[in-house]
N, C-alpha and C positions, 0 to 999 in steps of 0.2 A: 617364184617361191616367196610367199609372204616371209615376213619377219615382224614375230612382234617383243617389245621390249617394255617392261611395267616396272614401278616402285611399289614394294610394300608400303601400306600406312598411306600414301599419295594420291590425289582424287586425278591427278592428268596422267595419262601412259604415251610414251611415244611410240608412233605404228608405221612402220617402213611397209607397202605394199605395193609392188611390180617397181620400187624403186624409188619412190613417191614418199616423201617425210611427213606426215601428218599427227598432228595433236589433238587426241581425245578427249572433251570436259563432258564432266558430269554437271548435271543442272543438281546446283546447292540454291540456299538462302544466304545471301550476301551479309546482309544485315537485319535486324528486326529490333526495332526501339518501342517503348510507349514516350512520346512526349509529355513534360511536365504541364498540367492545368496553369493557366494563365488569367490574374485577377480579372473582372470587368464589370461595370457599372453602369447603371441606365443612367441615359441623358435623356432629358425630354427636349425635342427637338421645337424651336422659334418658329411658329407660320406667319407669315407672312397677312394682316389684315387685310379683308376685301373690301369694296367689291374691287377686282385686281381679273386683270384679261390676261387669259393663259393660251400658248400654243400646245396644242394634243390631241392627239388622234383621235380623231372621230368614227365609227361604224357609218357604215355607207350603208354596209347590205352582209347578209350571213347566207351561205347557201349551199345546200349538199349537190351535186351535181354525181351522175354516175357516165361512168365511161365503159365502155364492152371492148375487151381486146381480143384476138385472135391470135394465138403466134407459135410459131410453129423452131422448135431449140434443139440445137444437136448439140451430142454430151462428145467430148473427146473419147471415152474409152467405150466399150460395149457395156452396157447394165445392163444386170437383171432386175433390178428393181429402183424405185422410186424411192428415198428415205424419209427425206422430207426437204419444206423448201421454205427455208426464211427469207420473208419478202418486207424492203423498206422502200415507202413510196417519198422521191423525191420532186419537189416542184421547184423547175429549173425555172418556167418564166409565167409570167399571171399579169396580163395590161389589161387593161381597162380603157376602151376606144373611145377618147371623147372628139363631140361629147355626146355618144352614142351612152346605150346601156350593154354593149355586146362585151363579154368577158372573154378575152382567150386565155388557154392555158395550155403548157405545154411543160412534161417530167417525164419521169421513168420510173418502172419498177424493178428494183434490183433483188437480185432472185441467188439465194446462197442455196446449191441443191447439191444435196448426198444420196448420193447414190452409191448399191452394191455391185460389185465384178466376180466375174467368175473367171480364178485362174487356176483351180482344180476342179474337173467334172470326174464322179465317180459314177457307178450306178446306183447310188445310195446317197450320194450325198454332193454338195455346190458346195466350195471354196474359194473365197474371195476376201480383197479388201474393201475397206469403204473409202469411199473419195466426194471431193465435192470441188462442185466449179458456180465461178458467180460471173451471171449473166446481166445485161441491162435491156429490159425491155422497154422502148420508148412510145407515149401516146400522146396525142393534142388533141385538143378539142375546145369548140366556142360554145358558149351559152349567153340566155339574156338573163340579165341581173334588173330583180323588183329593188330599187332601193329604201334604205330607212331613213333615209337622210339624203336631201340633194347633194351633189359633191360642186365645189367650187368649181366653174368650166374657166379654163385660161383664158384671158383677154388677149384680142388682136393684135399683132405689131402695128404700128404708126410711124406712117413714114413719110415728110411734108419736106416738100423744099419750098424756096421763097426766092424770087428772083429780085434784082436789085437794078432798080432806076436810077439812071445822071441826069445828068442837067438836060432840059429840054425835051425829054422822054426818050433820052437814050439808051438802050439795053449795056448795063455792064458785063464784062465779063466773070462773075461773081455769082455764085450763087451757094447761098444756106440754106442747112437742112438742119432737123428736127425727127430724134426716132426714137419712138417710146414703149419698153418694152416690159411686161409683167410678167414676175417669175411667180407664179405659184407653186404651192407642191401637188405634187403626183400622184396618183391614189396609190397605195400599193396592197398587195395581201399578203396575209398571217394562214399558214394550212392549219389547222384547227385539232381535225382527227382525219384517220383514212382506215378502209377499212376493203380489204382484198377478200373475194369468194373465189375460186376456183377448181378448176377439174384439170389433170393431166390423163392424157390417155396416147400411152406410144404407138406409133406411127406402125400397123401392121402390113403398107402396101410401097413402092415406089423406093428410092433411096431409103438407107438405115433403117430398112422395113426386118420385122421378126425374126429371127434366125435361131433354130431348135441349137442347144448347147452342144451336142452331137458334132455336126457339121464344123465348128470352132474348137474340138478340143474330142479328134480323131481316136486318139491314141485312149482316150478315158473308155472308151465303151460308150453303150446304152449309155443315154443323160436321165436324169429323173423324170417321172410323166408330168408333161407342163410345161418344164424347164426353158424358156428362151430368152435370148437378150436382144438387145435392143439400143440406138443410138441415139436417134430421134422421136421426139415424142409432139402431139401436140397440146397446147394450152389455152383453155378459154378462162377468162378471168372479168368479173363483174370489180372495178375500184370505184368506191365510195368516197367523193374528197369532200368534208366542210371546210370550207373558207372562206374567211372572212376578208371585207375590201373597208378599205381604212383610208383615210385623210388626213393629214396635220390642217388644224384650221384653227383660226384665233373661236377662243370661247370663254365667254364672260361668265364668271365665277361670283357671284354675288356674297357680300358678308355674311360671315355667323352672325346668329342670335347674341343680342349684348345682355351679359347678367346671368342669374343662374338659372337654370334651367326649370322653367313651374311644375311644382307637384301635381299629379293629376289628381282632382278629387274624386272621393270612390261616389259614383252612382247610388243614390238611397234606395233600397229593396220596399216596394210596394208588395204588399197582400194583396190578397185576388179579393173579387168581392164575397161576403160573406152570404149563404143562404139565408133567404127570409126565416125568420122562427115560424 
């Protein structure tokens, strides 16, 4: 037997149910302030005179690549319909194989999908909640990258011993080495835009294949003409990724213009020539 127990005027009620103490809150606004405007003043900022060598990313190469996925997603509850499906593409890894030009790339697309249920069939009419479940669909793929710029390819290790003579041309037991190694940096990429097309179309054969509302919900009667749900569906989806592949590399920065900058003089307007009298 529930029990429930409330204060007038009070936004929390206490609720005893099968025995169980529980606390009701209402969602309020805790606090809401405007903060006071706070003076501030332009500084012009000191640069630094050239010519002066900078480290900064350089553009290697820009490139749209498209990728074709196939995938096939089963929803936890029965749908009847598709709601919609926000989708954010992440890119988990993007090397650059030197000192090849082959790009790999490898992300997912995360897919937030609402979908309808049906937990009243009438003969008139479908009742349901909406729900949503988010998935991650994963793709790789290599391409060759035209670049815009050579990229720095890493230099060899070096690695020299030297053995050491005694008196007479005796081999010591001794020997020095010598190993030289160059760190460059690594290319990396920046994803630019991306840009998803696709089509979903539920699975009407095999597992979590179509099933008339009827058959799920006996006791309703006749379902409406149409009416079926569905669990699994499939997905073709065309992603569009620009990205760009980037290098830190030293780059020479040559000085401004000294003095003030020259007027340009306006061009003198010439007449055309005039017809003879």
């Amino acid at each position: 037997m529930s029990r429930t127990r409330s204060r007038l005027g009070s936004r929390t009620a206490d609720v005893d149910v099968l025995g169980i103490r529980s606390e009701c809150r209402e969602a309020e606004v805790l606090e809401a302030r405007t903060p006071p405007e706070a003076p501030s003043t332009l500084v012009t900022p000191v640069p630094t005179v050239g010519p002066v060598t900078i480290k900064t990313p350089v553009l290697l190469a820009q490139l749209t690549m498209q990728i074709d996925l196939d995938a096939s997603i089963r929803l936890p509850d029965p749908a009847t319909d598709i709601l919609r499906i926000d989708k954010t593409v992440f890119l988990d890894q993007c090397d650059l194989l030197m000192p090849t030009n082959r790009l790999f790339v490898r992300g997912r697309v995360r897919e937030d999908i609402q979908y309808g249920t049906a937990s009243r069939v009438t003969r008139r009419a479908v009742s349901g909640d909406v729900r949503h479940t988010i998935v991650d669909v994963p793709f790789e793929s290599v391409t060759a990258v035209t670049f815009l710029a050579p990229p720095i390819e890493p230099a060899p290790e070096i690695y020299e011993e030297f053995k050491m003579v005694g008196r007479f041309g005796r081999p010591l037991r001794e020997t020095d080495s010598i190993t030289i190694v160059d760190y460059d940096s690594k290319p990396f990429c920046e994803l630019v835009s991306a840009a998803v097309l696709q089509a979903d179309v539920p699975r009407l054969y095999g597992e979590g294949s179509s099933t008339p509302l009827g058959e799920r919900h006996s006791q309703a009667g006749d379902p409406p003409i149409g009416e079926r749900s569905f669990r699994t569906f499939r997905e073709q989806m065309m992603v569009l990724l620009t990205i760009q592949v980037l290098q830190r590399q030293l780059v020479l920065d040559p000085a401004p213009p000294v003095g003030p900058t020259p007027t340009p003089t306006p061009t003198p307007t010439t007449l055309p020539p005039l017809p003879p009298v």
